[in-house]
N, CA, C and O of each residue as an XYZ file, in Angstrom:
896
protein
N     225.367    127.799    151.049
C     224.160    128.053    151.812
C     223.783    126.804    152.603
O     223.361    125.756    152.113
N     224.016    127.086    154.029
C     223.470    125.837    155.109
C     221.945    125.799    155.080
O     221.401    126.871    154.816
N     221.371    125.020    155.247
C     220.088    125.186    155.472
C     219.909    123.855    156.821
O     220.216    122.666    156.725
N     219.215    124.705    158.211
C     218.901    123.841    158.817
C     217.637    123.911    158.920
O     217.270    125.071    158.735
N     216.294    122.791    159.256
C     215.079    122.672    159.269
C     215.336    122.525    161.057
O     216.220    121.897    161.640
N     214.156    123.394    161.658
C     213.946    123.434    163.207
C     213.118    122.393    163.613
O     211.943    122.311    163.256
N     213.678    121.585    164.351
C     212.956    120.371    164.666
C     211.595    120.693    165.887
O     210.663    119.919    166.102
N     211.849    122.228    166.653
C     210.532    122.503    166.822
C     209.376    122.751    166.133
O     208.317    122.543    166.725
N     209.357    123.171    164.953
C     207.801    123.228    164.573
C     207.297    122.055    163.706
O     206.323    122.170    162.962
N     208.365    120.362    163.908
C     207.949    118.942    163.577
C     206.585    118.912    163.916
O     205.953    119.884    164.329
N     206.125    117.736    163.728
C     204.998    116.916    164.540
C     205.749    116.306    165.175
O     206.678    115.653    164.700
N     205.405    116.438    166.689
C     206.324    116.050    167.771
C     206.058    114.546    167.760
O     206.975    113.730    167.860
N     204.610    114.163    167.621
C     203.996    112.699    167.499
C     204.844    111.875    166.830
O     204.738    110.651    166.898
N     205.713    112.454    166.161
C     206.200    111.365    165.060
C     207.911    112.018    164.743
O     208.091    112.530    163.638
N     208.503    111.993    165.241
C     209.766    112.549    165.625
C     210.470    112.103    165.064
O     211.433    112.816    164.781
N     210.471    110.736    164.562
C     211.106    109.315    163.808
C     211.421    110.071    162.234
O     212.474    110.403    161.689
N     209.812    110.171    161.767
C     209.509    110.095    160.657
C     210.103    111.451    159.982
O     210.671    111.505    158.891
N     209.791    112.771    161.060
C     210.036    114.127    160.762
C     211.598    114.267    160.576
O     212.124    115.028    159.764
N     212.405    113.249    161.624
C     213.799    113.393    161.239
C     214.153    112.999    159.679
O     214.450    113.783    158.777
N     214.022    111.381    159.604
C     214.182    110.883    158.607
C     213.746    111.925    156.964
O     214.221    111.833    155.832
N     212.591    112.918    157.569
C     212.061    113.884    156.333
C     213.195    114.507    155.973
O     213.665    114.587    154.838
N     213.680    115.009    157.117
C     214.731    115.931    156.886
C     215.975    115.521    156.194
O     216.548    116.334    155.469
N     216.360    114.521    156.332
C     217.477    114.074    156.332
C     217.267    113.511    154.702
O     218.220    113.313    153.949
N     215.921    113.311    154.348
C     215.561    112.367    152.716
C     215.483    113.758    152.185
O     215.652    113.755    150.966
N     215.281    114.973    152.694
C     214.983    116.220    151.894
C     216.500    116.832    151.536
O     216.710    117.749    150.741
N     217.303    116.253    152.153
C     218.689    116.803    151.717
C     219.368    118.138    152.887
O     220.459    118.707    152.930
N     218.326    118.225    153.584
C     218.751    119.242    155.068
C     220.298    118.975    155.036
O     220.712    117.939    154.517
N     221.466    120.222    155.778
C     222.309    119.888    155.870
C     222.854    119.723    157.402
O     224.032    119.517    157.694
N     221.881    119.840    158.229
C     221.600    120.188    159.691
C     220.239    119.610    160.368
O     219.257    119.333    159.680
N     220.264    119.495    161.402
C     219.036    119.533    162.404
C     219.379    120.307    163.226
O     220.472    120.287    163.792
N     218.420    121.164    163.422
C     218.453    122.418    164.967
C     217.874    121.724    165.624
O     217.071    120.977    165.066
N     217.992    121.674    166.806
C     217.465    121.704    167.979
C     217.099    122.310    169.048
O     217.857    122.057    169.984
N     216.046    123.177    169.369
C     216.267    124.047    170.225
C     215.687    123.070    171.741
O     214.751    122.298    171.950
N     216.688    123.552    172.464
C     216.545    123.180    173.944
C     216.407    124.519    174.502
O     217.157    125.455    174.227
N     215.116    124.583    175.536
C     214.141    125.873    176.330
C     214.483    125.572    177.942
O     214.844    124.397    178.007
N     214.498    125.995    178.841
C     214.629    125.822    180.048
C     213.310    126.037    180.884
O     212.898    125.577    181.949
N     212.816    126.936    179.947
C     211.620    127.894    181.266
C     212.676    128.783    181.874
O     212.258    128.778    183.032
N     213.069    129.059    181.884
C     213.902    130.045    182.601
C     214.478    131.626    181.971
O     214.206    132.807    182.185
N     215.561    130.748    180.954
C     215.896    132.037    180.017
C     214.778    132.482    179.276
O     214.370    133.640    179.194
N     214.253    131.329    178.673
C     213.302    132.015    177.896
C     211.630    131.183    178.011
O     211.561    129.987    177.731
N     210.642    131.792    178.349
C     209.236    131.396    178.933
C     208.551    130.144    177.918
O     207.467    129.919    177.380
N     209.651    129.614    178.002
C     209.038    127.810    176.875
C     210.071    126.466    177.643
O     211.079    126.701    178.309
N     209.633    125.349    177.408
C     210.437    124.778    177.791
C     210.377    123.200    176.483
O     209.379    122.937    175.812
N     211.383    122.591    176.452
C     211.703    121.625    175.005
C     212.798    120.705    175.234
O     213.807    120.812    175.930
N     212.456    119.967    174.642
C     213.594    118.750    174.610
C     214.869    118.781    175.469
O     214.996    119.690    176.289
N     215.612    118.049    175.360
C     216.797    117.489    175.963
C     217.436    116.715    175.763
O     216.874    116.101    174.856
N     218.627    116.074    176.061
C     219.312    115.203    175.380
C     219.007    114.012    174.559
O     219.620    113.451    173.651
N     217.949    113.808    175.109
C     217.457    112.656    174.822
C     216.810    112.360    173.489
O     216.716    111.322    172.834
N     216.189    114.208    173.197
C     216.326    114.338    171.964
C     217.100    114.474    170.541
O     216.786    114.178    169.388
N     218.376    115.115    171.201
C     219.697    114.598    170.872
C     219.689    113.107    170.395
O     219.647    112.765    169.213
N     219.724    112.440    171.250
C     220.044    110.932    171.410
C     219.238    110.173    170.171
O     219.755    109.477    169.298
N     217.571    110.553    170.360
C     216.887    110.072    169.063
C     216.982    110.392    167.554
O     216.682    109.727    166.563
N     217.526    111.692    167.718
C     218.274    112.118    166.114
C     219.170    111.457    165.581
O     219.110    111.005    164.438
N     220.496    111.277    166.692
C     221.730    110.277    166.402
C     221.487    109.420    166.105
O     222.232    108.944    165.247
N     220.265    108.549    166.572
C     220.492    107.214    166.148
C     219.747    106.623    164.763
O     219.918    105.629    164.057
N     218.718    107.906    164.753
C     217.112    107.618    163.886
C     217.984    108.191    162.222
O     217.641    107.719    161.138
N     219.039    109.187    162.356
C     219.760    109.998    161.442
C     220.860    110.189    161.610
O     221.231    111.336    161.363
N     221.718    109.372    162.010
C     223.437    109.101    162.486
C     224.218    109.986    161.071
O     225.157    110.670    161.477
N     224.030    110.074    159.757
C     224.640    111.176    158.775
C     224.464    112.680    159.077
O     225.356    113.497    158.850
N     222.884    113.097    159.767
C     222.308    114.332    159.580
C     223.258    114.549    161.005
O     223.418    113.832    161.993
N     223.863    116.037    160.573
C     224.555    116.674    161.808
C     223.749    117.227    162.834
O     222.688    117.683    162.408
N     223.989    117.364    164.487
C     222.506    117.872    165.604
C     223.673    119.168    165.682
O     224.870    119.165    165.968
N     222.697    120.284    165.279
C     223.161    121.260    165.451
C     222.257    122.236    167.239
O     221.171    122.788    167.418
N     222.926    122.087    167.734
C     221.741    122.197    169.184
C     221.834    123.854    170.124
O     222.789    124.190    170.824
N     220.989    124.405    169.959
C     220.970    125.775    170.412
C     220.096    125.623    171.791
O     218.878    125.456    171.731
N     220.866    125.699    173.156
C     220.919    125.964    174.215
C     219.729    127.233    174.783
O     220.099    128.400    174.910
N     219.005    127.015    174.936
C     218.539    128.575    175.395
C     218.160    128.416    176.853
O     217.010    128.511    177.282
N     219.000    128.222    177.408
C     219.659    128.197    178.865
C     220.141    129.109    179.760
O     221.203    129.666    179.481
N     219.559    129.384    180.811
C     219.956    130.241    181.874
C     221.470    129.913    182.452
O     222.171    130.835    182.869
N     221.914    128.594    182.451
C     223.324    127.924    182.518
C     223.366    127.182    182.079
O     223.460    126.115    182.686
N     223.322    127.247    180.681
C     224.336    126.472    179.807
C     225.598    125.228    180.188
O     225.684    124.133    179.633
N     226.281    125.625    181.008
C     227.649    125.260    181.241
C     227.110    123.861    182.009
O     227.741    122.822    181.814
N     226.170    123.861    182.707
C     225.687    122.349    183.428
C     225.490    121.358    182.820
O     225.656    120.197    183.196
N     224.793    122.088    180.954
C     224.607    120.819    180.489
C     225.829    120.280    179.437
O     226.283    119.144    179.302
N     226.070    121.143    178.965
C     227.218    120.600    177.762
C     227.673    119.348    177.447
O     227.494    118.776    176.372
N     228.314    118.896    178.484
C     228.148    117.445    178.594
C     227.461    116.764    178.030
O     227.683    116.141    176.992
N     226.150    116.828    178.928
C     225.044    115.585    178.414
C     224.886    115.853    177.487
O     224.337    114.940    176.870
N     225.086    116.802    176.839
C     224.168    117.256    175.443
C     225.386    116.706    174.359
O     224.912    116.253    173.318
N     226.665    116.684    174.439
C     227.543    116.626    173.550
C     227.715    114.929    173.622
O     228.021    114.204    172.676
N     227.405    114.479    175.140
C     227.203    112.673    174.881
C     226.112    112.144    174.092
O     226.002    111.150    173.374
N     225.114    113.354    174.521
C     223.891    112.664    173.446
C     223.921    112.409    171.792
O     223.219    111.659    171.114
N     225.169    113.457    171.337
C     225.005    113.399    170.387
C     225.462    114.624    169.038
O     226.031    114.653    167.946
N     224.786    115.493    169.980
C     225.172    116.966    169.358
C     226.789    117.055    168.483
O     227.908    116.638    168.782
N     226.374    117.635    167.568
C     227.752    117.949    166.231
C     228.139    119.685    167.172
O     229.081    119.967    167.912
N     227.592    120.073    166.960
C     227.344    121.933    167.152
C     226.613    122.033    168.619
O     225.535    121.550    168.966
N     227.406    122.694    169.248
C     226.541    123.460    170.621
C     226.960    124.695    170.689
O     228.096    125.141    170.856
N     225.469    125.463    170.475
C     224.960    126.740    170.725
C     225.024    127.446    172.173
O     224.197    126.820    172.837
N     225.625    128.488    173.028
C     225.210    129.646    173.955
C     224.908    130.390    173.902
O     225.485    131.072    173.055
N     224.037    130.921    174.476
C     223.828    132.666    174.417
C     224.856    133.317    174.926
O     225.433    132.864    175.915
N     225.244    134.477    174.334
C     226.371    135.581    175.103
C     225.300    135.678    176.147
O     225.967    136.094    177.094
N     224.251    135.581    176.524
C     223.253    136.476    177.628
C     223.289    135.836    178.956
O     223.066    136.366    180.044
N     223.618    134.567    178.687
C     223.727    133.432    179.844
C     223.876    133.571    180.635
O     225.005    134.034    180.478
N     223.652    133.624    182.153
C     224.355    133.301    183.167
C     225.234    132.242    183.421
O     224.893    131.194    183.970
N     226.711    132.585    182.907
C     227.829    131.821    182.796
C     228.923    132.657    182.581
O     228.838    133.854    182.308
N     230.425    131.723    182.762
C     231.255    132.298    182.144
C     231.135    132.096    180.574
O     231.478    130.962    180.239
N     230.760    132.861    179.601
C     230.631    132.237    178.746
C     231.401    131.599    177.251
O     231.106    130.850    176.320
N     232.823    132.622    177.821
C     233.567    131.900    176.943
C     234.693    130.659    177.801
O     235.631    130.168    177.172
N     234.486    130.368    178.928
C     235.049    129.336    179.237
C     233.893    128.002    179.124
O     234.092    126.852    179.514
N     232.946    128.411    178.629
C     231.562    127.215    178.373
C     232.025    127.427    176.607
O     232.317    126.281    176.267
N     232.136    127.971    175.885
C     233.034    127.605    174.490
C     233.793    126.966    174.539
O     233.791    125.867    173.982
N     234.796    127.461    175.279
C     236.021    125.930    175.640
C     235.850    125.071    175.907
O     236.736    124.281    175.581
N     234.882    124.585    176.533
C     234.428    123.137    177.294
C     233.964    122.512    175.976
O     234.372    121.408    175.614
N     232.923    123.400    175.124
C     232.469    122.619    174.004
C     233.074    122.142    172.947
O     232.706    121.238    172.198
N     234.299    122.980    172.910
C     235.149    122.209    171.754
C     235.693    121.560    172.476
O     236.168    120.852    171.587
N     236.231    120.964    173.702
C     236.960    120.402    174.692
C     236.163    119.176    174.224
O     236.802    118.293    173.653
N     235.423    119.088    174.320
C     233.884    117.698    174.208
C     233.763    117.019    172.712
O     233.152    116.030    172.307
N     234.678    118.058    172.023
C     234.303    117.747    170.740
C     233.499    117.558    169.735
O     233.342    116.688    168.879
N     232.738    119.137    170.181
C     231.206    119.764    169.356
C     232.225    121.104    168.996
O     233.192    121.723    169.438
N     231.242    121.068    167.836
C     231.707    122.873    167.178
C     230.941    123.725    168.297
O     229.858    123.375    168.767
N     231.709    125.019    168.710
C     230.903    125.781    169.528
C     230.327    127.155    168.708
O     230.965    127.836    167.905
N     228.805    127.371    169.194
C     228.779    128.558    168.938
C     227.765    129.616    169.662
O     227.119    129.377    170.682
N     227.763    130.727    168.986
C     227.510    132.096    169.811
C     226.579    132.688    169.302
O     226.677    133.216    168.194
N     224.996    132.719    170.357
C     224.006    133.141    170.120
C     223.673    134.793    170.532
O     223.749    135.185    171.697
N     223.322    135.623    169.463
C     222.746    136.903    169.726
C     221.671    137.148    169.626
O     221.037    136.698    168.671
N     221.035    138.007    170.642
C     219.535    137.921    170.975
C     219.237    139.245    169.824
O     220.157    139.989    169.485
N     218.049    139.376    169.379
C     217.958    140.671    168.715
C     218.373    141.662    168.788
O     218.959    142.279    167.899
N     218.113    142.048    170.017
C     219.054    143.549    170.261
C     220.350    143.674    170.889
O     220.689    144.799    171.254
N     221.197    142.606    171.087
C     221.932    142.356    171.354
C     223.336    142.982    170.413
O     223.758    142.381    169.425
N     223.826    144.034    170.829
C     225.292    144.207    169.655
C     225.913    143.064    169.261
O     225.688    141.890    169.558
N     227.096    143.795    168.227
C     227.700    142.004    167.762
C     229.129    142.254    168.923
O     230.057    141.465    168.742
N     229.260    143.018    169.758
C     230.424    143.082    170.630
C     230.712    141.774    171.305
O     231.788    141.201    171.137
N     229.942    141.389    171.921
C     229.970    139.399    172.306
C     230.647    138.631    171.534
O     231.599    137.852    171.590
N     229.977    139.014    170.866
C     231.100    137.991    169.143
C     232.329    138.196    168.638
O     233.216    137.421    168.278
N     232.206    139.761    168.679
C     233.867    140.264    167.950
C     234.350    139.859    169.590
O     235.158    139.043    169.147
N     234.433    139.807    170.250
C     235.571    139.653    171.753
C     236.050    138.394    171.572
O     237.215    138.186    171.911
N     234.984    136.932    170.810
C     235.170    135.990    170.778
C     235.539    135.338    169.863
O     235.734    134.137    170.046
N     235.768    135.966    168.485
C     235.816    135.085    167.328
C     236.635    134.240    167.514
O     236.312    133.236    166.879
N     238.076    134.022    168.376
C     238.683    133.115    168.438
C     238.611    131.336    169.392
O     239.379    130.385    169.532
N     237.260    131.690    169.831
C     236.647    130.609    170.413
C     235.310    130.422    169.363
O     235.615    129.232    169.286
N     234.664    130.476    168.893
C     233.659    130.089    167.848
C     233.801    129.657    166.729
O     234.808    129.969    166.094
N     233.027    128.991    166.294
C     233.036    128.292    164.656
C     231.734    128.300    163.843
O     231.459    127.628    162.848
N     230.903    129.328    164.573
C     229.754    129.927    164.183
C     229.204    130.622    164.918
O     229.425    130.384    166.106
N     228.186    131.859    164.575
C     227.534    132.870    165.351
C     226.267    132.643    164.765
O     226.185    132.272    163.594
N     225.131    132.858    165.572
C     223.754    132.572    165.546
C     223.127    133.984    165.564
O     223.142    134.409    166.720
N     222.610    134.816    164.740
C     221.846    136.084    165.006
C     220.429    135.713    165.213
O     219.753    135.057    164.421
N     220.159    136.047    166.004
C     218.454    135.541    166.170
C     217.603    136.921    165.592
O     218.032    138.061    165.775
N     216.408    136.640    164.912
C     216.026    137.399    164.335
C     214.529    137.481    164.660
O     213.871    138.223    163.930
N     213.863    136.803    165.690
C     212.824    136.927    166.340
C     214.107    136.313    167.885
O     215.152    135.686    168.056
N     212.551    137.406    168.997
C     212.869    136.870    170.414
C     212.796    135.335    170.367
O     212.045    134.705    169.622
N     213.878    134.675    171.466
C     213.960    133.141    171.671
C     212.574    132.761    172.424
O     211.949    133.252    173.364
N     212.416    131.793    171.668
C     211.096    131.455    172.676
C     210.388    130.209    172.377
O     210.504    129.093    172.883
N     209.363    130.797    171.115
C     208.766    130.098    170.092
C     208.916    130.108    169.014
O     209.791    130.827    168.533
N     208.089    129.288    168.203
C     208.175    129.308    166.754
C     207.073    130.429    165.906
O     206.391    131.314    166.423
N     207.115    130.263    165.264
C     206.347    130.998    164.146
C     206.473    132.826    164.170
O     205.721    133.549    163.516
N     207.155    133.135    164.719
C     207.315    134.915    164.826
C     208.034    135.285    163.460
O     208.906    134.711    162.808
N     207.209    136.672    163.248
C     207.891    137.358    162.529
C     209.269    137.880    162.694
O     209.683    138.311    163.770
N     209.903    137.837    161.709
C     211.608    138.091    160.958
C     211.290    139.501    161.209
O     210.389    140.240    160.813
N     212.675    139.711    162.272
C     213.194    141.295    162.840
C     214.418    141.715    161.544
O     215.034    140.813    160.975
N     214.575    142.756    161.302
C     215.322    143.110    160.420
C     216.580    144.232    161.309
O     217.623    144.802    160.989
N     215.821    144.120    162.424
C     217.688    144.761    163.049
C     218.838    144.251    163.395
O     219.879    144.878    163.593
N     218.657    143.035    163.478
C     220.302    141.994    163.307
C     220.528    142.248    161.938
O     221.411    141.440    161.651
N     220.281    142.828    161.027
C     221.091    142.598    159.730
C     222.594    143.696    160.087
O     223.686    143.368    159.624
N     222.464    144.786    160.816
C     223.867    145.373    161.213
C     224.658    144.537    161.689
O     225.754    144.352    161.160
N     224.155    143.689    163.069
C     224.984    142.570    163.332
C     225.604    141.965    162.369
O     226.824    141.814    162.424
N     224.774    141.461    161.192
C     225.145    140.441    160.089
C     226.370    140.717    159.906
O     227.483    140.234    160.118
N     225.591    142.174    159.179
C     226.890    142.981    158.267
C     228.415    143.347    159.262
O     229.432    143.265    158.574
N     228.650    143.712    160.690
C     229.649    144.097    161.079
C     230.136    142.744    161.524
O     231.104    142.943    162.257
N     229.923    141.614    161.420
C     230.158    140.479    162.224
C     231.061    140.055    160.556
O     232.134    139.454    160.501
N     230.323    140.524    159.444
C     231.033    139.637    158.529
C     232.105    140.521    157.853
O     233.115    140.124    157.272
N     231.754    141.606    158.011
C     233.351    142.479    157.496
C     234.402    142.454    158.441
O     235.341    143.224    158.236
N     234.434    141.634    159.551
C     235.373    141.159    160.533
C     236.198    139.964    160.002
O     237.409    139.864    159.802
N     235.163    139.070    159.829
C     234.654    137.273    159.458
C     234.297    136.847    158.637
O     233.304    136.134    158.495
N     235.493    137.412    157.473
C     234.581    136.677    156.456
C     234.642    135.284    156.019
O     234.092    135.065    154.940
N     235.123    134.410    156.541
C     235.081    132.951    156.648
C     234.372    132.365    158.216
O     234.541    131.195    158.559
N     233.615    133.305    159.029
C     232.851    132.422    159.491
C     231.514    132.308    159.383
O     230.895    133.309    159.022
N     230.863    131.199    159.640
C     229.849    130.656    159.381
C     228.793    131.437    160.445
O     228.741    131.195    161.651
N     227.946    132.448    159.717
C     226.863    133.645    160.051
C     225.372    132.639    159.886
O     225.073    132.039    158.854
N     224.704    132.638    160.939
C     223.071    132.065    160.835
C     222.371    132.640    161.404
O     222.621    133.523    162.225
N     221.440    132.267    161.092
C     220.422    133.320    161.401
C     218.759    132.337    161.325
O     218.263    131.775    160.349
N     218.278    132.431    162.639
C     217.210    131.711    163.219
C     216.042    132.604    163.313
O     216.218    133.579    164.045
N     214.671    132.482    162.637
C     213.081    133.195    163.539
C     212.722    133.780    162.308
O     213.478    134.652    161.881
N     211.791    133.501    161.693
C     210.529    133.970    160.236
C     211.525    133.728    159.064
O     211.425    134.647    158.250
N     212.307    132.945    158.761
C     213.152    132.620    157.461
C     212.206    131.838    157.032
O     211.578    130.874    157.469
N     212.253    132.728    155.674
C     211.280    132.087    154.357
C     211.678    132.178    153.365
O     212.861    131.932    153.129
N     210.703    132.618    152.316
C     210.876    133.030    151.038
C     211.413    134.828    151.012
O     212.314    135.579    150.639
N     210.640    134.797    151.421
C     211.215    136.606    151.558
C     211.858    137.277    152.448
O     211.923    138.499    152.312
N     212.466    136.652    153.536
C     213.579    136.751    154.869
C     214.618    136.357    154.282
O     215.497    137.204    154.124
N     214.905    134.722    153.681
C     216.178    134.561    153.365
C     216.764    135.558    152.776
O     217.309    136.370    153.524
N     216.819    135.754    151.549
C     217.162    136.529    150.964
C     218.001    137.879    151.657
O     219.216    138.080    151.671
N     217.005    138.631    152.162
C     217.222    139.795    153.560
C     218.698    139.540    154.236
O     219.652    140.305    154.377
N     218.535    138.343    154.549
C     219.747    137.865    155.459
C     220.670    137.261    155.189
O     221.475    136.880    156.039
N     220.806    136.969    153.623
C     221.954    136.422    152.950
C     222.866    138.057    152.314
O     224.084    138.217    152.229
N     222.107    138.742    152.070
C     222.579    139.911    151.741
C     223.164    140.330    152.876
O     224.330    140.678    152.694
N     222.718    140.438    154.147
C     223.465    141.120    155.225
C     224.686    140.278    155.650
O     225.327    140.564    156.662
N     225.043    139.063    154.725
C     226.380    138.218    155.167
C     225.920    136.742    155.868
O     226.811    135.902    155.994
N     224.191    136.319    156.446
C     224.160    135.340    156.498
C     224.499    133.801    155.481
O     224.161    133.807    154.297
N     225.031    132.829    155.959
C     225.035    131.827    154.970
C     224.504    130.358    155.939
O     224.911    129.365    155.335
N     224.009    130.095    156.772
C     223.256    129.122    157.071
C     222.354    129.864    157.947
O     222.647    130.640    158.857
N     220.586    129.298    157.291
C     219.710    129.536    157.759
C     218.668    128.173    158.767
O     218.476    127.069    158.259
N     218.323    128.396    159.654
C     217.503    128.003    160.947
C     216.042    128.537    159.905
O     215.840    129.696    159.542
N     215.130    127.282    159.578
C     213.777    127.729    159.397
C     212.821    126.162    159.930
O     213.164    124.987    159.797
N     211.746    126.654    160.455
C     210.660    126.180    161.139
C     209.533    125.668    160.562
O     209.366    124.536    160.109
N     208.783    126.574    160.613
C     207.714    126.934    160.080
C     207.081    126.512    158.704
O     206.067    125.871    158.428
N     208.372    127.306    157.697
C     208.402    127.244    156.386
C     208.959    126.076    155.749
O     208.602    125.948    154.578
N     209.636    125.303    156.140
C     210.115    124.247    155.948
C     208.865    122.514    156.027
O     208.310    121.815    155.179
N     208.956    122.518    157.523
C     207.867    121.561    157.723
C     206.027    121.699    157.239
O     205.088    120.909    157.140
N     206.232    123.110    157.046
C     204.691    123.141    156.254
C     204.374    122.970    154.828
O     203.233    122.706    154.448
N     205.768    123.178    153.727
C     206.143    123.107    152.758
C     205.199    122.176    152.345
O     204.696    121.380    153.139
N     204.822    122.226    150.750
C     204.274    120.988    150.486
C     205.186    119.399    150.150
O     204.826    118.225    150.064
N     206.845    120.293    149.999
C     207.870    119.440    149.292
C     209.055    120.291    150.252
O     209.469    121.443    150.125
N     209.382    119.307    151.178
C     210.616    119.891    151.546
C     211.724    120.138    150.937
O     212.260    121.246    150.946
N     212.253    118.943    150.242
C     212.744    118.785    149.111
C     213.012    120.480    148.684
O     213.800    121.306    149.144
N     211.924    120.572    147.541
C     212.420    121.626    146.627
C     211.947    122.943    147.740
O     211.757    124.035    147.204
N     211.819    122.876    148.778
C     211.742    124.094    149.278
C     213.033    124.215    149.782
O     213.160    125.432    149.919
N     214.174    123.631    150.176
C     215.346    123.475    150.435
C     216.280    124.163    149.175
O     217.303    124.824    149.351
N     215.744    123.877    148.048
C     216.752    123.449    147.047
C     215.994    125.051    146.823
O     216.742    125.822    146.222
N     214.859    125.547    147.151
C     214.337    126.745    146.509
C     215.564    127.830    147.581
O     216.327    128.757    147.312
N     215.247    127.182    148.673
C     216.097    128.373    149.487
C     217.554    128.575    149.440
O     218.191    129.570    149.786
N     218.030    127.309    148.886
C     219.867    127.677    148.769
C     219.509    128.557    147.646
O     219.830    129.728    147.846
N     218.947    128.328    146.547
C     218.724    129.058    145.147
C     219.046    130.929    145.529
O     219.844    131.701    144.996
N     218.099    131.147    146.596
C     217.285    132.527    147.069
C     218.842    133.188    147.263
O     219.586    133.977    146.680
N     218.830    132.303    148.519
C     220.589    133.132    149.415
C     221.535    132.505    148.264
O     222.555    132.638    148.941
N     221.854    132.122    147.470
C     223.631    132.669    146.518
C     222.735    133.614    145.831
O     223.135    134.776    145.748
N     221.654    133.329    145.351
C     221.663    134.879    144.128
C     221.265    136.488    145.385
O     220.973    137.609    144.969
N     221.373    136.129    146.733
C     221.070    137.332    147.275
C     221.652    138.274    147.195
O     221.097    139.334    146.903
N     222.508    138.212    147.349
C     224.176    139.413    147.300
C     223.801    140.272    145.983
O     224.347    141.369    145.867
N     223.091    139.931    145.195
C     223.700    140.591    143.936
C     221.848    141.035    143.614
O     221.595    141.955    142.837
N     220.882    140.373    144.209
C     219.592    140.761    143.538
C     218.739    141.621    144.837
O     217.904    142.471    144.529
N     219.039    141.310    146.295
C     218.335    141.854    147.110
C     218.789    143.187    147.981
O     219.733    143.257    148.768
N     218.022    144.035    147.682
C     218.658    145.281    148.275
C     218.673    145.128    149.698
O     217.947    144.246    150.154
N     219.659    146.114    150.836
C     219.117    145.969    152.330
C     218.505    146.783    152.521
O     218.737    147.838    151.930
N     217.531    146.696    153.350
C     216.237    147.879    154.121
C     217.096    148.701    154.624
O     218.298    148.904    154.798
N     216.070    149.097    154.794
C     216.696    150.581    155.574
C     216.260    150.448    157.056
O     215.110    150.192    157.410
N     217.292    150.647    157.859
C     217.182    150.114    159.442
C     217.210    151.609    160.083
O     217.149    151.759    161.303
């Protein structure tokens, strides 16, 4: 069980300190979401934020999800800044599996973002360019939205394909989402909200790997 903490819902004031949290809490990731204004009606960091993770947390991996109208312009900067993992949307305006190639070309893991309603057809065309798939489980945008429960088909047909790749799943992961989405085949979770508000990141980390291994076997799936 991955667990990444979303470096959007930090205290932005103190960016230093919020990394370093993460990284003393045992996180096995930093997300990053980068916004354009474009694809999606927010706009956020940039390499540079990249750049301050690397240096402030050079162990903690930048796992960086793109939510980019063209993607393919930045890759680059983003993979000099720093980035371990770079995220696309299948939705992009791009070619988008020749912007996968570029990213492992750069020498970032690449991977492949699905919007909620998005089929997992994007993904199965691509498994042989990816090294992770991203199900988004609220619209891209902001933080704090409630956990959609119709990517769990995605989950599930993406992982009876795949069952050695690495399934995540980003938007209302908590106490009672994880779970949901470890059963449908997720194994690294994107949480925000629940993480940085925690009273103990720490054991809220250590609570959530706990949740997703015993999911498979204790949490039923809804009914979609």
């Amino acid at each position: 069980m991955t667990i990444l903490p979303s470096l959007l819902a930090a205290d932005l004031g103190n960016l230093e300190r919020e990394i370093l949290r993460c990284a003393d809490a045992g996180a096995d990731e930093l997300h990053i979401d980068v916004m354009d204004a474009h694809f999606v009606p927010n706009l956020s960091f940039g390499p540079d934020f990249v750049g301050l993770a690397t240096r402030v947390a050079p162990a903690l991996p930048r796992n960086v999800h793109l939510m980019m109208q063209h993607p393919h312009r930045y890759v680059e900067a983003f993979a000099k800044a720093g980035a371990t993992t770079i995220q696309i949307h299948a939705e992009a305006d791009c070619d988008v599996s020749a912007t996968l190639r570029a990213i492992r070309a750069l020498g970032c893991r690449a991977g492949l973002v699905l919007n909620p309603r998005t089929p997992p057809a994007p993904a199965l065309e691509r498994l042989d360019l990816v090294d992770e798939v991203l199900c988004m489980t609220v619209f891209p945008g902001f933080g704090g939205q409630r956990f959609m429960t119709e990517p769990m088909d995605t989950l599930r047909a993406l992982r009876a394909v795949a069952p050695d790749l690495r399934l995540m799943v980003d938007g209302g992961v908590g106490r009672d989402t994880l779970p949901v989405a470890a059963a449908a085949g997720a194994d690294a979770f994107v949480a925000g909200t629940s993480l940085f508000r925690a009273a103990d990141m720490a054991a809220e980390i250590a609570l959530f790997r706990r949740l997703g291994a015993a999911a498979p076997e204790a949490v039923p799936l809804p009914e979609l």
